[in-house]
C-alpha positions as CSV (number, residue, x, y, z in Angstrom):
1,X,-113.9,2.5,56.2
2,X,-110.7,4.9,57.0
3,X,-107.8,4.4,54.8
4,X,-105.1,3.4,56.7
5,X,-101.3,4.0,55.6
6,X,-98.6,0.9,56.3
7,X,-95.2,1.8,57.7
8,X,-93.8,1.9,54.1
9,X,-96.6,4.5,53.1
10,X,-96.2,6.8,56.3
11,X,-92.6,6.9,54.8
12,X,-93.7,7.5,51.7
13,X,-95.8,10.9,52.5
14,X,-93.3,12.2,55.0
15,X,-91.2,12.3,51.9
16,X,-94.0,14.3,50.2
17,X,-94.1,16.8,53.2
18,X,-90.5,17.5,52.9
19,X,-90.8,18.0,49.1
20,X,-93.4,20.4,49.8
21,X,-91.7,22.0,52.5
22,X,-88.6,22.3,50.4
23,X,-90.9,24.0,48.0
24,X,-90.5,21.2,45.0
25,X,-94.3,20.7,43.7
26,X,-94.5,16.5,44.0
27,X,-97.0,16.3,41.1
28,X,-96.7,19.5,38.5
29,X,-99.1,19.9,35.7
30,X,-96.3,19.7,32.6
31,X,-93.3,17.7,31.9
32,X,-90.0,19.4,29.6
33,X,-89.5,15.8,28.2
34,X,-87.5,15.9,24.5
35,X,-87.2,12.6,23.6
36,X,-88.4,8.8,24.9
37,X,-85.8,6.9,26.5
38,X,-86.1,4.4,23.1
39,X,-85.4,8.0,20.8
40,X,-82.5,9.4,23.0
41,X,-81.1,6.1,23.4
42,X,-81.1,5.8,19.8
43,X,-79.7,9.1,18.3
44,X,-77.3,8.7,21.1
45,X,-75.8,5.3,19.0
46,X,-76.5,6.5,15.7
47,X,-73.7,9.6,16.9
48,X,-71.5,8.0,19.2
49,X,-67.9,8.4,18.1
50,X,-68.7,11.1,16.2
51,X,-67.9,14.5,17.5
52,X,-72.0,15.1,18.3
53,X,-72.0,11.9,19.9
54,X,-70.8,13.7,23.5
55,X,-73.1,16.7,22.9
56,X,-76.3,15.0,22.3
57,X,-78.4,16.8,25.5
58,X,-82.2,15.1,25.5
59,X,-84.4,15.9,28.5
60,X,-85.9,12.2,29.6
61,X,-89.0,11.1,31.6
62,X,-89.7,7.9,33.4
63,X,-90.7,5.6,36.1
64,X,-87.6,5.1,38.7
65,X,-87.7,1.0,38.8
66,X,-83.8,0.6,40.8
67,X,-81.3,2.6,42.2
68,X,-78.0,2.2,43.4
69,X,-76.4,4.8,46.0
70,X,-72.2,4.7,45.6
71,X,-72.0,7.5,48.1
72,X,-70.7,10.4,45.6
73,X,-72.5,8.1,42.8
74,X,-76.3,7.4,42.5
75,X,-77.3,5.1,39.6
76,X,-81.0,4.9,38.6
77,X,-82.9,2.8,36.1
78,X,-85.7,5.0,34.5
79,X,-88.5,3.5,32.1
80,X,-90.9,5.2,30.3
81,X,-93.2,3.2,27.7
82,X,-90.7,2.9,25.2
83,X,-87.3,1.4,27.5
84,X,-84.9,1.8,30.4
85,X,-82.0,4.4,31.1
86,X,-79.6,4.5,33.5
87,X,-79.7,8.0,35.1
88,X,-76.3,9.2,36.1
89,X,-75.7,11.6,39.0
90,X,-72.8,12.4,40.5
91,X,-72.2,14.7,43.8
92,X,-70.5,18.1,42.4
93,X,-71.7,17.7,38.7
94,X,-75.1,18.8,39.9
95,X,-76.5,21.2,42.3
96,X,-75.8,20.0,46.0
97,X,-79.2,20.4,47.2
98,X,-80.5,17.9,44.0
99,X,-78.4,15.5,44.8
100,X,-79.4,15.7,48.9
101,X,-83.0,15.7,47.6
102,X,-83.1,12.5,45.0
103,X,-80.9,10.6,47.3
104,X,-83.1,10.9,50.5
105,X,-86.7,11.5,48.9
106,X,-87.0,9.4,45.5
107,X,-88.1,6.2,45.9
108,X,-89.1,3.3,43.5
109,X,-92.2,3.7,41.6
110,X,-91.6,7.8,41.7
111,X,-91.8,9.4,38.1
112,X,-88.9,12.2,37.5
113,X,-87.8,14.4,34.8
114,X,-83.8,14.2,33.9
115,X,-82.0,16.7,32.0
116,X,-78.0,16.1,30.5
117,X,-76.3,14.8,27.8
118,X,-76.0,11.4,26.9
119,X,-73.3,8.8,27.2
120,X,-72.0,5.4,27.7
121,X,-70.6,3.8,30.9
122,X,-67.6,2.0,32.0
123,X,-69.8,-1.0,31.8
124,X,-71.1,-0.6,28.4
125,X,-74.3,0.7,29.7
126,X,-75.7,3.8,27.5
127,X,-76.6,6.3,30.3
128,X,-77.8,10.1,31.0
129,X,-75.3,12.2,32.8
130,X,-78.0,14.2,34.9
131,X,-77.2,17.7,34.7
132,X,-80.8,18.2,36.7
133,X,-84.1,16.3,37.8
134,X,-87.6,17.0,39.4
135,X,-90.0,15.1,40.3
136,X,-93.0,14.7,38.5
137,X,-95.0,12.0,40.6
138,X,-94.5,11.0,44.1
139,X,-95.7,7.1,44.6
140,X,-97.1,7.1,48.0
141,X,-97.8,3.1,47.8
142,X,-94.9,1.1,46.6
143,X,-94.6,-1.2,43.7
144,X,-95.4,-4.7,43.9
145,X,-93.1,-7.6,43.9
146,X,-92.8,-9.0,40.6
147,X,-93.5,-12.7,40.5
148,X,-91.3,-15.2,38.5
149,X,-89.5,-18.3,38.5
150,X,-87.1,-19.9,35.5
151,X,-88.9,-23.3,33.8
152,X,-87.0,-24.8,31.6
153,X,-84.9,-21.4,30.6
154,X,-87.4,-19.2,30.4
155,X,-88.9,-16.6,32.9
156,X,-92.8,-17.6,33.5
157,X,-94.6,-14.9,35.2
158,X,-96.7,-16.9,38.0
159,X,-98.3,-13.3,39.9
160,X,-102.1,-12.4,38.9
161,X,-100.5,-9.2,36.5
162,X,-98.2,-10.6,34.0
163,X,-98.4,-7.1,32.6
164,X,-95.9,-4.8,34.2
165,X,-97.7,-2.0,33.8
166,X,-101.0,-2.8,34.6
167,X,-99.6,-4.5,37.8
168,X,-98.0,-1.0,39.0
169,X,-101.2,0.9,38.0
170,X,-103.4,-1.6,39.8
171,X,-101.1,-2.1,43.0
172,X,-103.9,-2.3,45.4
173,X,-105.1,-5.2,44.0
């Protein structure tokens, strides 16, 4: 039996054919990554308000799990296995083309690579201010709902994968 692509995965490898048309590799064979998001995040705190604290520059790797595009502004949550980020890229403050590119071909589920320096948000939120990104996995199936309802104030997980991970690994299931 033929594997056939949903609308949502046709979408999903067009974006790959433009990455390879623009000449980005989709899955390279290495990653640059200095620190996990739990390390950066960390020496990041340990050195804010300290003179350091703005110069701390960490190269970060992750899973994409939500972005939010302000127009000039694109905010992205990135997790890796030891937390989340907030990946901050703004139009102007890194290369045109980058910007066009993560805007109109990352999707949920892709794993990047983010270079900049560390800092924390209007909101409080500790956050990389992306100097550059590639792409080191393209997800051509997308990530499955999570399933979850509040009992008695707490989240119960109701799905058959109450294991984040292993749900996004075993997605065809």
């Amino acid at each position: 039996m033929a594997w056939e692509p949903t609308p949502l995965e046709e979408q999903r490898l067009a974006k790959l054919a433009r990455l390879q048309e623009a000449g980005i590799d989709p899955y390279p064979l290495r990653s640059a990554r200095s620190h996990t998001v739990a390390a950066a995040v960390a020496a990041f705190e340990a050195a804010e308000g300290t003179p350091a604290g703005d110069e701390i520059a960490v190269t970060l790797t992750g899973r994409v799990v939500s972005m939010r595009d302000m127009g000039r502004t694109i905010f992205t949550h990135v997790e890796d296995g030891t937390g989340r980020v907030q990946l901050f890229l703004r139009r102007g403050e890194v290369d045109e083309e980058a910007h066009l590119n993560f805007r109109k071909l990352v999707d949920l589920g892709d794993f990047v690579e983010a270079r900049g320096k560390m800092f924390r948000t209007r909101m409080g939120e500790v956050s990389l201010h992306t100097e550059g990104w590639r792409m080191l996995s393209k997800a051509l199936s997308p990530l499955p709902l999570v399933k979850e309802r509040e009992v008695d104030g707490h989240l119960e997980r109701y799905s058959a994968f109450a294991d984040q991970e292993e749900r996004y690994r075993q997605r065809y299931a």
